[in-house]
mmCIF entry with sequence, helices, sheets and N, C-alpha, C, O atoms, coordinates in Angstrom:
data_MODEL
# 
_entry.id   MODEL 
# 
_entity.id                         1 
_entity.type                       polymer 
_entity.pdbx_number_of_molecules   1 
# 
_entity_poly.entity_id                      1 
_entity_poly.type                           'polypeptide(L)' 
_entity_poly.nstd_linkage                   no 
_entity_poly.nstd_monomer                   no 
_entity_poly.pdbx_seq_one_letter_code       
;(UNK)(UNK)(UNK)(UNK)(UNK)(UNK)(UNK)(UNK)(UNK)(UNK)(UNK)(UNK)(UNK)(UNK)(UNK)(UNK)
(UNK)(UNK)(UNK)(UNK)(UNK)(UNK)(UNK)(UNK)(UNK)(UNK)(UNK)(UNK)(UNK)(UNK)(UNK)(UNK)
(UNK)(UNK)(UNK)(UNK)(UNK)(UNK)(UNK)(UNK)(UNK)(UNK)(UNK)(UNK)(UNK)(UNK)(UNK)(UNK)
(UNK)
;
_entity_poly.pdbx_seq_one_letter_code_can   XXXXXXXXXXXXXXXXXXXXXXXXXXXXXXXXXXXXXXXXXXXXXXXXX 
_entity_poly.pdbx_strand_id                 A 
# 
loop_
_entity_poly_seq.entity_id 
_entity_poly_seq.num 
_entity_poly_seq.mon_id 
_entity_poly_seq.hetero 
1 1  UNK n 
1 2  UNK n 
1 3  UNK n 
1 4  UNK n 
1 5  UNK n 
1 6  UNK n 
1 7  UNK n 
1 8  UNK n 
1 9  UNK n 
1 10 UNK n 
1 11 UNK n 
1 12 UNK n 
1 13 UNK n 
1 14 UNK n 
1 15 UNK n 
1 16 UNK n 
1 17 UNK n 
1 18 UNK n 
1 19 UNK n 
1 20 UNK n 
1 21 UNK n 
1 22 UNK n 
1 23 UNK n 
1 24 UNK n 
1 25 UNK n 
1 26 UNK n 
1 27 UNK n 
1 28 UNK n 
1 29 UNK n 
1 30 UNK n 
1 31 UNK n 
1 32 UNK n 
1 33 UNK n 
1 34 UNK n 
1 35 UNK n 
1 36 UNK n 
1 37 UNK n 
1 38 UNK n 
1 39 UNK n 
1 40 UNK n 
1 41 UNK n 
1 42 UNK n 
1 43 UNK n 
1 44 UNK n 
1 45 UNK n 
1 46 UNK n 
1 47 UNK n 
1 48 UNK n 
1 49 UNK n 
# 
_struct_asym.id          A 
_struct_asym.entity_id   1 
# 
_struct_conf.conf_type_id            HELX_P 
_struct_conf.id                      HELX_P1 
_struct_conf.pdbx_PDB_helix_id       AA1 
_struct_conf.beg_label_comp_id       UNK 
_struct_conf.beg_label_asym_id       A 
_struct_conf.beg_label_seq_id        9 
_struct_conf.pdbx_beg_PDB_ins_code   ? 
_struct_conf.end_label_comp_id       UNK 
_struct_conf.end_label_asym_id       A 
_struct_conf.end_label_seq_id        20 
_struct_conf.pdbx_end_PDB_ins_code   ? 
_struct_conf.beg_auth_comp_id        UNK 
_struct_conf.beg_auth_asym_id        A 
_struct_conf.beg_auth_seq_id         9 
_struct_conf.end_auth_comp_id        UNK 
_struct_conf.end_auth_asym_id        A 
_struct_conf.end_auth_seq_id         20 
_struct_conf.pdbx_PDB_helix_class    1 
_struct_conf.details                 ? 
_struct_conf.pdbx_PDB_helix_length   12 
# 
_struct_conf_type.id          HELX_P 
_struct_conf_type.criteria    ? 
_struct_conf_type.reference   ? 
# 
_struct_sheet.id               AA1 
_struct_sheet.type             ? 
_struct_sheet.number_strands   2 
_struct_sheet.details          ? 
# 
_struct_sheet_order.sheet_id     AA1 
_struct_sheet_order.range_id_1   1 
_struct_sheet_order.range_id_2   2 
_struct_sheet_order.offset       ? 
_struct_sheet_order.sense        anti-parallel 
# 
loop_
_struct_sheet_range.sheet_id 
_struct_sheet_range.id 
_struct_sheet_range.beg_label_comp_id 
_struct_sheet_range.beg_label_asym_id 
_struct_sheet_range.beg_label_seq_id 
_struct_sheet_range.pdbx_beg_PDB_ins_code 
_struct_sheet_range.end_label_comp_id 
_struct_sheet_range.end_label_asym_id 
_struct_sheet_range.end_label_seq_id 
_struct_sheet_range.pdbx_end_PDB_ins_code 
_struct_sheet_range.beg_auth_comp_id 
_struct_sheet_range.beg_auth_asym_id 
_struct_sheet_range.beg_auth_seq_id 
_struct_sheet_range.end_auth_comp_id 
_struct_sheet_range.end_auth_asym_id 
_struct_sheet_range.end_auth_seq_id 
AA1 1 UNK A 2  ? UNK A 4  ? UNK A 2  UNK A 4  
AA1 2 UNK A 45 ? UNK A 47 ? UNK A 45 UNK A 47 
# 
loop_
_atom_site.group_PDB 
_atom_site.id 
_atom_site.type_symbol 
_atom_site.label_atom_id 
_atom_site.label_alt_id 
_atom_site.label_comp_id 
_atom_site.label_asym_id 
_atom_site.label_entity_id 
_atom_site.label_seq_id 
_atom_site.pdbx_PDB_ins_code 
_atom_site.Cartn_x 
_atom_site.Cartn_y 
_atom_site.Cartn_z 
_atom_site.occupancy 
_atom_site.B_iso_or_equiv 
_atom_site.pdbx_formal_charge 
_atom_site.auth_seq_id 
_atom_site.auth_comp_id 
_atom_site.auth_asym_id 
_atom_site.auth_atom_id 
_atom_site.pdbx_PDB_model_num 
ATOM 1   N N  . UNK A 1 1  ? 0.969   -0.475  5.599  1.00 0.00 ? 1  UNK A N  1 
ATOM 2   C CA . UNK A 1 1  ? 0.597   -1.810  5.181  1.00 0.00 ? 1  UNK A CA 1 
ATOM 3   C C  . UNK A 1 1  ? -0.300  -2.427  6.246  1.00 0.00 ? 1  UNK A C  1 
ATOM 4   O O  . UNK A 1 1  ? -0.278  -1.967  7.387  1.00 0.00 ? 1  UNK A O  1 
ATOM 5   N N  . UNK A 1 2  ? -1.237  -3.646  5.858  1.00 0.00 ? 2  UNK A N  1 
ATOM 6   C CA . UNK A 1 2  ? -2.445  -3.956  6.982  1.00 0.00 ? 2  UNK A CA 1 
ATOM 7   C C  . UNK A 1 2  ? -1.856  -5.516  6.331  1.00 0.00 ? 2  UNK A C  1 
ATOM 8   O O  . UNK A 1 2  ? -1.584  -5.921  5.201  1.00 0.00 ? 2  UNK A O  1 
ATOM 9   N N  . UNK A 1 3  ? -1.836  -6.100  7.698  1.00 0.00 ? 3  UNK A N  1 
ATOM 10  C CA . UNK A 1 3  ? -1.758  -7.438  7.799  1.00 0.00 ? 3  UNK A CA 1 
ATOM 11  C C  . UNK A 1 3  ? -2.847  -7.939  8.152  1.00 0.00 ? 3  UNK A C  1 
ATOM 12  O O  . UNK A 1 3  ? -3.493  -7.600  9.143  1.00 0.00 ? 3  UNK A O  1 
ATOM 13  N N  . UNK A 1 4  ? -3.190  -8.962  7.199  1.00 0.00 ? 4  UNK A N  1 
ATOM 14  C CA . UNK A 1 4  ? -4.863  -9.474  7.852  1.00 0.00 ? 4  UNK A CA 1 
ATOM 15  C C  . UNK A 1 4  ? -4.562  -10.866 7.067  1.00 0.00 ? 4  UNK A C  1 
ATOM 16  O O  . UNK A 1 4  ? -3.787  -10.999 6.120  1.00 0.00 ? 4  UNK A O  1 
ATOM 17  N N  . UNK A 1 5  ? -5.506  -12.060 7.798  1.00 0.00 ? 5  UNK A N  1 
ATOM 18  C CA . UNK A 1 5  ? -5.978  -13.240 7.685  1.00 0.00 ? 5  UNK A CA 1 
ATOM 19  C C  . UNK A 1 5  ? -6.942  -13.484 6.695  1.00 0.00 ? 5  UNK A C  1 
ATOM 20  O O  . UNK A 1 5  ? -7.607  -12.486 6.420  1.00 0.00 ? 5  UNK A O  1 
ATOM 21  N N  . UNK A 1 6  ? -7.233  -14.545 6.050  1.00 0.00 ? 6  UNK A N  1 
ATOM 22  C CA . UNK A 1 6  ? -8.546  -14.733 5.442  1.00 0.00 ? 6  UNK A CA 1 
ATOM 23  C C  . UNK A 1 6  ? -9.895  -14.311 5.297  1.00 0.00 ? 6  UNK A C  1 
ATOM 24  O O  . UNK A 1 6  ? -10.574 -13.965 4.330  1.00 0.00 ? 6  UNK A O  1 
ATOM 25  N N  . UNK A 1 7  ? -10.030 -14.389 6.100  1.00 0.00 ? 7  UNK A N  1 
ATOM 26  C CA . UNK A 1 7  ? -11.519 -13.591 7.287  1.00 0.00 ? 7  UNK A CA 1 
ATOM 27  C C  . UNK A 1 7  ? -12.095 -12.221 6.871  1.00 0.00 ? 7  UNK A C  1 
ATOM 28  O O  . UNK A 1 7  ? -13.220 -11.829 6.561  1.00 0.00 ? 7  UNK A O  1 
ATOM 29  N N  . UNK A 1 8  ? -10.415 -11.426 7.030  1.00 0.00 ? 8  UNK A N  1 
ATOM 30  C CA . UNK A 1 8  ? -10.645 -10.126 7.049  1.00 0.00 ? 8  UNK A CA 1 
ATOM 31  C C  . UNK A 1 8  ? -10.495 -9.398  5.897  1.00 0.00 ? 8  UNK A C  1 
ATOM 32  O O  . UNK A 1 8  ? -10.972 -8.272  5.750  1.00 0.00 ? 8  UNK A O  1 
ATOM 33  N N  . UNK A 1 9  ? -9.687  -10.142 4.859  1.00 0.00 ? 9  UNK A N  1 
ATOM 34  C CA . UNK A 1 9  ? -9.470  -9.431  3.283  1.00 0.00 ? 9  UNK A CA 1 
ATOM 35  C C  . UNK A 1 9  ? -10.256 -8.348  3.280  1.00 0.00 ? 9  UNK A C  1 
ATOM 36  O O  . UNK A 1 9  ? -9.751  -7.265  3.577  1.00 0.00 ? 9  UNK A O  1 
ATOM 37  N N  . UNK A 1 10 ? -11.522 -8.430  2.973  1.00 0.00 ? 10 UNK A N  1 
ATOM 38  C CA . UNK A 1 10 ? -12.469 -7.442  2.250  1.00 0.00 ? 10 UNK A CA 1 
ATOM 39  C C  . UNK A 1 10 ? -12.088 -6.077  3.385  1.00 0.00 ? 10 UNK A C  1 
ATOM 40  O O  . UNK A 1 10 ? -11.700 -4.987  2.964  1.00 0.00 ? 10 UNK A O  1 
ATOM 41  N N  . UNK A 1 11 ? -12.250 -6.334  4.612  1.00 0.00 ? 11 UNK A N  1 
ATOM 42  C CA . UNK A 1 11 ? -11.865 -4.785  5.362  1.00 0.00 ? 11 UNK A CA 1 
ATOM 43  C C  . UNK A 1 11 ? -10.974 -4.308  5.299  1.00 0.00 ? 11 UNK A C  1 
ATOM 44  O O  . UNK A 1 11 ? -10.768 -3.098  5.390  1.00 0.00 ? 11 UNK A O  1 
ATOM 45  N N  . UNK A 1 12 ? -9.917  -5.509  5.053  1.00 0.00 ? 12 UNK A N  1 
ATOM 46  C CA . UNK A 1 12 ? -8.115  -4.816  5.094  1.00 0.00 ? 12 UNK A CA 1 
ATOM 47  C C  . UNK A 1 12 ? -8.364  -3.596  3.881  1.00 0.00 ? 12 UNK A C  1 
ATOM 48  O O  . UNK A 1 12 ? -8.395  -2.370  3.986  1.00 0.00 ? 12 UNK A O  1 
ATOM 49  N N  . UNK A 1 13 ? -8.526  -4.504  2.692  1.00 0.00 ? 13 UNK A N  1 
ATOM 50  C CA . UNK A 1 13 ? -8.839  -3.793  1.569  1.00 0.00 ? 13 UNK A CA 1 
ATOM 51  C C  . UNK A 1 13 ? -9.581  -2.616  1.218  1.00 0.00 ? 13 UNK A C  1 
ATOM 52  O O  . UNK A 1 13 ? -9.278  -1.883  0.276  1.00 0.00 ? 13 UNK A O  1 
ATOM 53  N N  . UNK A 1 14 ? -10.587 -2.440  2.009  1.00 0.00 ? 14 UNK A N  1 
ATOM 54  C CA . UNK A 1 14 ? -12.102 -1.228  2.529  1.00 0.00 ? 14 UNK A CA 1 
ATOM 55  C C  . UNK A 1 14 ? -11.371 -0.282  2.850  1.00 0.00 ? 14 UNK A C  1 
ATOM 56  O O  . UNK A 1 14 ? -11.460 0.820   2.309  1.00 0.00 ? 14 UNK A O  1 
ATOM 57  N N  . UNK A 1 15 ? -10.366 -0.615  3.966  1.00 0.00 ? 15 UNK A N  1 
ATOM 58  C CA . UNK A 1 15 ? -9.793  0.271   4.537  1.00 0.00 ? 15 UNK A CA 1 
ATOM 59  C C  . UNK A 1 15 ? -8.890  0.963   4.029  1.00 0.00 ? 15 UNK A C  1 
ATOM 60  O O  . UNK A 1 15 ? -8.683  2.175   4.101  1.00 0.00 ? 15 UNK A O  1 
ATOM 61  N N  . UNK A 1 16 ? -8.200  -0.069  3.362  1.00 0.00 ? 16 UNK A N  1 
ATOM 62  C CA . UNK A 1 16 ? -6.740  0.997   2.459  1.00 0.00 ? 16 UNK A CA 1 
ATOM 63  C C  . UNK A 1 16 ? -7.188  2.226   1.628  1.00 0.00 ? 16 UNK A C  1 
ATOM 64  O O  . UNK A 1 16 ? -6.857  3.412   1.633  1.00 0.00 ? 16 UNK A O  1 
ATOM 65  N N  . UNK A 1 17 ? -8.221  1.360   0.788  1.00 0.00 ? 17 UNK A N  1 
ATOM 66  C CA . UNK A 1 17 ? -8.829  2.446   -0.274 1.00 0.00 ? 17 UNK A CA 1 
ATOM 67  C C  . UNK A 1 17 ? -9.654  3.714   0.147  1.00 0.00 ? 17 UNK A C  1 
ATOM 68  O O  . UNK A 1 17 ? -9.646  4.740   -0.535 1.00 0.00 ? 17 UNK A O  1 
ATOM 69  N N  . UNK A 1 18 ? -10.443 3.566   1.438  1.00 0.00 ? 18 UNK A N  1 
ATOM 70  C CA . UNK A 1 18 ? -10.649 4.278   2.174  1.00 0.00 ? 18 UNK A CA 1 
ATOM 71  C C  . UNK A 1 18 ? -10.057 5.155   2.422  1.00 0.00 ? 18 UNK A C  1 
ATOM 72  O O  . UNK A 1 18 ? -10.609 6.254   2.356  1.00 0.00 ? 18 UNK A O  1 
ATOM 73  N N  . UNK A 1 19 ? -8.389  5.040   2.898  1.00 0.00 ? 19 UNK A N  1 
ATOM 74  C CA . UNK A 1 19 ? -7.298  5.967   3.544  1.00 0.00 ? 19 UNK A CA 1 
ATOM 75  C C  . UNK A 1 19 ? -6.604  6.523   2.271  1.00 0.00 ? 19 UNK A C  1 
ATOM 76  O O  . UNK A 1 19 ? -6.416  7.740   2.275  1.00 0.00 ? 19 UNK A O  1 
ATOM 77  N N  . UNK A 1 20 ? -6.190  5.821   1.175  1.00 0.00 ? 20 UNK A N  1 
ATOM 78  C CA . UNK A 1 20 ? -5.700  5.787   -0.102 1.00 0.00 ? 20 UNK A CA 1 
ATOM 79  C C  . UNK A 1 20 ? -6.133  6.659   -1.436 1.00 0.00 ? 20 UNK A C  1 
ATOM 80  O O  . UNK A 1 20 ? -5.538  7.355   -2.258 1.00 0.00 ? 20 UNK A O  1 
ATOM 81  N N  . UNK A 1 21 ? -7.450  6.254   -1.208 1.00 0.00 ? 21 UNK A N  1 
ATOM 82  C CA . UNK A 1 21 ? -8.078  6.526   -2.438 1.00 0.00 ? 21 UNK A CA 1 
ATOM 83  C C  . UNK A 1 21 ? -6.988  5.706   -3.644 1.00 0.00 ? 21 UNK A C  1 
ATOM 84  O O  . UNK A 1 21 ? -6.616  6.283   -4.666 1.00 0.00 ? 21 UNK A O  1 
ATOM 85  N N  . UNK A 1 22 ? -6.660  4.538   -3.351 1.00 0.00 ? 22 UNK A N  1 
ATOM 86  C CA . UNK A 1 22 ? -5.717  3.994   -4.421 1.00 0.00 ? 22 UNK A CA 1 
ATOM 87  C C  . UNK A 1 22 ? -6.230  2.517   -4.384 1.00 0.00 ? 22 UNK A C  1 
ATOM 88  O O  . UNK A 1 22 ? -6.771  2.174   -3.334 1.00 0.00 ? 22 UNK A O  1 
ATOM 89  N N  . UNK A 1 23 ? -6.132  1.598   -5.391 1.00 0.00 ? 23 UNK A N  1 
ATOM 90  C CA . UNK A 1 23 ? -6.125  0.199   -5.500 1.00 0.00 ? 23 UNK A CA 1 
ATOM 91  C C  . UNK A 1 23 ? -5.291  -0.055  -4.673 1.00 0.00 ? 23 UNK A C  1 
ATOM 92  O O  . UNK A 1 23 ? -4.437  0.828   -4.604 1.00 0.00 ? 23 UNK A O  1 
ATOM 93  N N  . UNK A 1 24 ? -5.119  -1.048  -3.862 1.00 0.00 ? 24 UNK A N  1 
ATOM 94  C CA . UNK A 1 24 ? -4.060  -1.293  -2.906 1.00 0.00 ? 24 UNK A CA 1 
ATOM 95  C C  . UNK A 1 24 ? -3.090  -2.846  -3.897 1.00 0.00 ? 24 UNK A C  1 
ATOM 96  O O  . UNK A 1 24 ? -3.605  -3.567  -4.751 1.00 0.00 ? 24 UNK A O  1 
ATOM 97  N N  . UNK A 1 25 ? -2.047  -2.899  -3.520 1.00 0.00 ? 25 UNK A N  1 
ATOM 98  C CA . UNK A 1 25 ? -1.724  -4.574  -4.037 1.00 0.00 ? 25 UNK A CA 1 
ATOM 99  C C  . UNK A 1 25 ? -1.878  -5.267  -2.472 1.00 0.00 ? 25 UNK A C  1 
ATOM 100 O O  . UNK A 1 25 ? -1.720  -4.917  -1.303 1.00 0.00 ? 25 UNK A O  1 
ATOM 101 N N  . UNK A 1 26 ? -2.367  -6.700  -3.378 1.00 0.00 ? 26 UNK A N  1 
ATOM 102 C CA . UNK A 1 26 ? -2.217  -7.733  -2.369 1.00 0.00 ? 26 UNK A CA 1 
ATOM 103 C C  . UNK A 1 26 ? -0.764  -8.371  -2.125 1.00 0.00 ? 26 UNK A C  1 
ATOM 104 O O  . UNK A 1 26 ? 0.013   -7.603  -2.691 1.00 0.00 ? 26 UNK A O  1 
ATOM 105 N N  . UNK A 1 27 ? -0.280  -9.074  -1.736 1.00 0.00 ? 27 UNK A N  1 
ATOM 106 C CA . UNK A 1 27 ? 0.467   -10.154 -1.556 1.00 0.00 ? 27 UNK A CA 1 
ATOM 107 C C  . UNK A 1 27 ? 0.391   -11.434 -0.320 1.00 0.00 ? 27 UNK A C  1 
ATOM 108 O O  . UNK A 1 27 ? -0.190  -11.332 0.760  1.00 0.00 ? 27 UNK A O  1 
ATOM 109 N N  . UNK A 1 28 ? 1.146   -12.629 -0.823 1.00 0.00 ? 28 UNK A N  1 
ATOM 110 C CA . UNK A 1 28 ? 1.306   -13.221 0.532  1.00 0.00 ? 28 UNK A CA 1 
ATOM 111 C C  . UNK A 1 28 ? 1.841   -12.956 1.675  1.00 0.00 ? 28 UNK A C  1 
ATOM 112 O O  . UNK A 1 28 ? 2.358   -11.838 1.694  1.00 0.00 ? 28 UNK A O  1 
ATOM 113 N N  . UNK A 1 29 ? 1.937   -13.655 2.823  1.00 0.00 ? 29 UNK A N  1 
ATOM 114 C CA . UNK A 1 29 ? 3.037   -13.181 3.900  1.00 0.00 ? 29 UNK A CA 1 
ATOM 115 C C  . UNK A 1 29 ? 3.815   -13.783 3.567  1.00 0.00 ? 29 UNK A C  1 
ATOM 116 O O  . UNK A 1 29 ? 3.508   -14.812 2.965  1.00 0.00 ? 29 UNK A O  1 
ATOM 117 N N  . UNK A 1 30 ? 5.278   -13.449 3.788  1.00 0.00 ? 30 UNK A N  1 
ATOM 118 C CA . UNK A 1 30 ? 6.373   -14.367 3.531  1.00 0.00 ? 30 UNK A CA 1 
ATOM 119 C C  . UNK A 1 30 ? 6.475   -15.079 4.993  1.00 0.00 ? 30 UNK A C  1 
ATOM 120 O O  . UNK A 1 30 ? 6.566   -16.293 5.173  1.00 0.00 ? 30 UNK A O  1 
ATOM 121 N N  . UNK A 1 31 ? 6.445   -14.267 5.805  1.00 0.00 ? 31 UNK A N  1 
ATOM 122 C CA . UNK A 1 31 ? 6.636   -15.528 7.091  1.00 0.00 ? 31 UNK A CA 1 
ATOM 123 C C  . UNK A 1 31 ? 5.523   -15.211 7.687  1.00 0.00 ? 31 UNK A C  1 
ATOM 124 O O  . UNK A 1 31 ? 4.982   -14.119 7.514  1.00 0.00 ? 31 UNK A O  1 
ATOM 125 N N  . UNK A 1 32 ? 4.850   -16.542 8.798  1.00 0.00 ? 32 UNK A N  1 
ATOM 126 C CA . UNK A 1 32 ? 4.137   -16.133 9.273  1.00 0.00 ? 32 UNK A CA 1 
ATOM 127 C C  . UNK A 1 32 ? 3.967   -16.222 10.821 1.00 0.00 ? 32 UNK A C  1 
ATOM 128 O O  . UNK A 1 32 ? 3.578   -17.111 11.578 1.00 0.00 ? 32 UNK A O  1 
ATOM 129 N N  . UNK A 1 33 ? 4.483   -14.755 11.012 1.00 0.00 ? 33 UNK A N  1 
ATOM 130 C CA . UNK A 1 33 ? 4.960   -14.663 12.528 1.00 0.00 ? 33 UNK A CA 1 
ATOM 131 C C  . UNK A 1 33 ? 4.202   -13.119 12.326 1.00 0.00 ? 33 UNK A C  1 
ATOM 132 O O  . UNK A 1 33 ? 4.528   -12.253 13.138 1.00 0.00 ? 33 UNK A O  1 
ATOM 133 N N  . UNK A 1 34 ? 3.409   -12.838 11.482 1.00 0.00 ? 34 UNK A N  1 
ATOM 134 C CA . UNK A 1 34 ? 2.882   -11.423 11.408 1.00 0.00 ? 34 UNK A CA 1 
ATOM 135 C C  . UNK A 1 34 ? 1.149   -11.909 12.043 1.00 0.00 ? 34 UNK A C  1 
ATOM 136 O O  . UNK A 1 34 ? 0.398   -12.774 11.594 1.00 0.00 ? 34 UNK A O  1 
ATOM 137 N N  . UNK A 1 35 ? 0.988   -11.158 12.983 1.00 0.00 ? 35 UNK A N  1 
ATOM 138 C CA . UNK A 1 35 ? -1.070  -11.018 13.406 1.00 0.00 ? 35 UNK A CA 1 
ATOM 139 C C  . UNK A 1 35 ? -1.481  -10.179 12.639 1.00 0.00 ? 35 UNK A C  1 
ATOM 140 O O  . UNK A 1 35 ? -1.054  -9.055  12.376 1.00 0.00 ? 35 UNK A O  1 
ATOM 141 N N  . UNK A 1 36 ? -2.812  -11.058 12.061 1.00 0.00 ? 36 UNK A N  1 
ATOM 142 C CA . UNK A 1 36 ? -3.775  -9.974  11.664 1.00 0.00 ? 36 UNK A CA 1 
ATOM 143 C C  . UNK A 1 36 ? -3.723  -8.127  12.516 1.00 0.00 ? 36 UNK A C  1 
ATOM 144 O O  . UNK A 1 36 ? -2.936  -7.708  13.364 1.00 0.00 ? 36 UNK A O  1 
ATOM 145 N N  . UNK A 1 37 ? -4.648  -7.565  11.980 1.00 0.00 ? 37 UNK A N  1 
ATOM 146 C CA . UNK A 1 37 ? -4.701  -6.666  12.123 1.00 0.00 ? 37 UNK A CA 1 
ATOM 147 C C  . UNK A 1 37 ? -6.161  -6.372  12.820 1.00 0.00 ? 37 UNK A C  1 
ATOM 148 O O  . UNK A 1 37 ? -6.597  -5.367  13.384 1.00 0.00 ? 37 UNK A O  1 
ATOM 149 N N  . UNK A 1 38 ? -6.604  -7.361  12.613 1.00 0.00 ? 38 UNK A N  1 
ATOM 150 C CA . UNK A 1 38 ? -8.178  -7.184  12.942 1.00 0.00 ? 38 UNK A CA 1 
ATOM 151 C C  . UNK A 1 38 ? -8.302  -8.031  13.876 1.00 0.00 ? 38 UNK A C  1 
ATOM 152 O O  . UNK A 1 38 ? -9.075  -7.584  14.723 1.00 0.00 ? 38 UNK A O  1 
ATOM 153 N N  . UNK A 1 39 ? -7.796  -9.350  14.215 1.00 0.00 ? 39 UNK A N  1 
ATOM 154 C CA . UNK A 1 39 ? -8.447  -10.572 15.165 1.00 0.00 ? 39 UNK A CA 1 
ATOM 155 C C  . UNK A 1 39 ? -6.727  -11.063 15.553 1.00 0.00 ? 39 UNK A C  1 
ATOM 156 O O  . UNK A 1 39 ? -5.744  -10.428 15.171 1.00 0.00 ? 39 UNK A O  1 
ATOM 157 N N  . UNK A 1 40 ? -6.689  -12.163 16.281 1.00 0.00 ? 40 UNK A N  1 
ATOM 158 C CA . UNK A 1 40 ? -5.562  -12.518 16.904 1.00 0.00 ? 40 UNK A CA 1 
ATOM 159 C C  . UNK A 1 40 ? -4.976  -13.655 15.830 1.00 0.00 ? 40 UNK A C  1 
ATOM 160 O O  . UNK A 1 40 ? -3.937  -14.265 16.080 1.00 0.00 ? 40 UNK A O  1 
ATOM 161 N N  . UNK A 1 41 ? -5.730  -13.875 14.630 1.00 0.00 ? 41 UNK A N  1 
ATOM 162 C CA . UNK A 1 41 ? -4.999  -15.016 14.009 1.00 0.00 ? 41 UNK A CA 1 
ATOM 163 C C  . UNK A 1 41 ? -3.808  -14.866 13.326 1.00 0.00 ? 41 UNK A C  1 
ATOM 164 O O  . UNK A 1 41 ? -3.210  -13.878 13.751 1.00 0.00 ? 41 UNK A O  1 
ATOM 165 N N  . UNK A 1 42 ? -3.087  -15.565 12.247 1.00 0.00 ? 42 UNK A N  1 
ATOM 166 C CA . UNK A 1 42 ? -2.181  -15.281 12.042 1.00 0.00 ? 42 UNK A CA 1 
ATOM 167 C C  . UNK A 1 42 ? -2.418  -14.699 10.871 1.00 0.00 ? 42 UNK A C  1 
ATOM 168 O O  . UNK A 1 42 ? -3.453  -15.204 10.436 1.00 0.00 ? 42 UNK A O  1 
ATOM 169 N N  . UNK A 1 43 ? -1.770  -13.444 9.705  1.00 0.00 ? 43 UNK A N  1 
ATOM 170 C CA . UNK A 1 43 ? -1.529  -13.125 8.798  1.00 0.00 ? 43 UNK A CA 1 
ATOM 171 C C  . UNK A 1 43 ? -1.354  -14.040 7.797  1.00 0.00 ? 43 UNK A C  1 
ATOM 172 O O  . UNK A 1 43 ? -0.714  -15.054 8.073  1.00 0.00 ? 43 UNK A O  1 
ATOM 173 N N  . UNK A 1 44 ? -2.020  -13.822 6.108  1.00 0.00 ? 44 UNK A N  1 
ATOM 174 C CA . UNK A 1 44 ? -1.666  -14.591 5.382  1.00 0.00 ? 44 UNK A CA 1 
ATOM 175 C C  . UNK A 1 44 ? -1.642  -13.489 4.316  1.00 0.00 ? 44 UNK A C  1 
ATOM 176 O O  . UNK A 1 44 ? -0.695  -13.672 3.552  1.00 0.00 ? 44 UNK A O  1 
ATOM 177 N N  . UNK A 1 45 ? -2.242  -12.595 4.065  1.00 0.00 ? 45 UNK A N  1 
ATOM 178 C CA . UNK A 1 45 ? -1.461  -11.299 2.918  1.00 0.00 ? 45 UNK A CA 1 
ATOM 179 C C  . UNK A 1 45 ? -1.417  -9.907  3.885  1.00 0.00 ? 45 UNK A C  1 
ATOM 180 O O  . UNK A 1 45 ? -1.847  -9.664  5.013  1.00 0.00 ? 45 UNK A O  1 
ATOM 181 N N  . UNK A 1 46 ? -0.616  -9.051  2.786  1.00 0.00 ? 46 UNK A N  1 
ATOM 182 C CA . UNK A 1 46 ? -0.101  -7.691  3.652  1.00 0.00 ? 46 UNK A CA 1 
ATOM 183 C C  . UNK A 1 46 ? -0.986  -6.860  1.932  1.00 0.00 ? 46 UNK A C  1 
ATOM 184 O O  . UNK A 1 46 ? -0.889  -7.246  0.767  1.00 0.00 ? 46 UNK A O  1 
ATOM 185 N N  . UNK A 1 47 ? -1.668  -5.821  2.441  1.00 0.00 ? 47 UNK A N  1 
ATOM 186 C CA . UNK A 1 47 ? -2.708  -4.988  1.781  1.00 0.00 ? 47 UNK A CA 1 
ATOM 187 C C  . UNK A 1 47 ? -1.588  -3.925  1.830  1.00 0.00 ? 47 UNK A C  1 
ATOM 188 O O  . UNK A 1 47 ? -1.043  -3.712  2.913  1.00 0.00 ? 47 UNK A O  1 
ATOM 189 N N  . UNK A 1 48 ? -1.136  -3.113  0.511  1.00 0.00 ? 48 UNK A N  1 
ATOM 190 C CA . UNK A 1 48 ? -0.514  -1.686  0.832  1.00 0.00 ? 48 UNK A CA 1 
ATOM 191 C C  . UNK A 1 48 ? -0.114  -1.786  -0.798 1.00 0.00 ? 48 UNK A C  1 
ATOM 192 O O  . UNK A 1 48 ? -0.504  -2.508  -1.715 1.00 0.00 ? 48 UNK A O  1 
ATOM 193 N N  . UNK A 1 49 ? 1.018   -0.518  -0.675 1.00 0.00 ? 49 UNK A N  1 
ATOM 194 C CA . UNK A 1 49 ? 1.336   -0.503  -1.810 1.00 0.00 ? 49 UNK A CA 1 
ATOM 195 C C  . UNK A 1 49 ? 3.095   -0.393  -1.912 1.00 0.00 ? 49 UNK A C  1 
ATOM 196 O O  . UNK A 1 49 ? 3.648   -0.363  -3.011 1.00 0.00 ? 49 UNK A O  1 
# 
């Protein structure tokens, strides 16, 4: 799963399908004590399946 911020959607997403070869689902974060994956901000969806 890739935790990413606003910002970063489109790469979180690039990337899964990239590694996947699958549609990934989105969701929200439920809490947000998770960092992006890409920059230091905070998480607002988790990319996976």
């Amino acid at each position: 799963m890739i935790f990413t911020c606003e910002e970063h959607i489109d790469i979180a997403i690039d990337e899964y399908v990239d590694e996947t070869e699958q549609a990934p689902d989105l969701a929200p974060v439920d809490n947000n004590e998770k960092q992006c994956s890409f920059c230091e901000k905070k998480a607002v969806y988790v990319v996976g399946n």
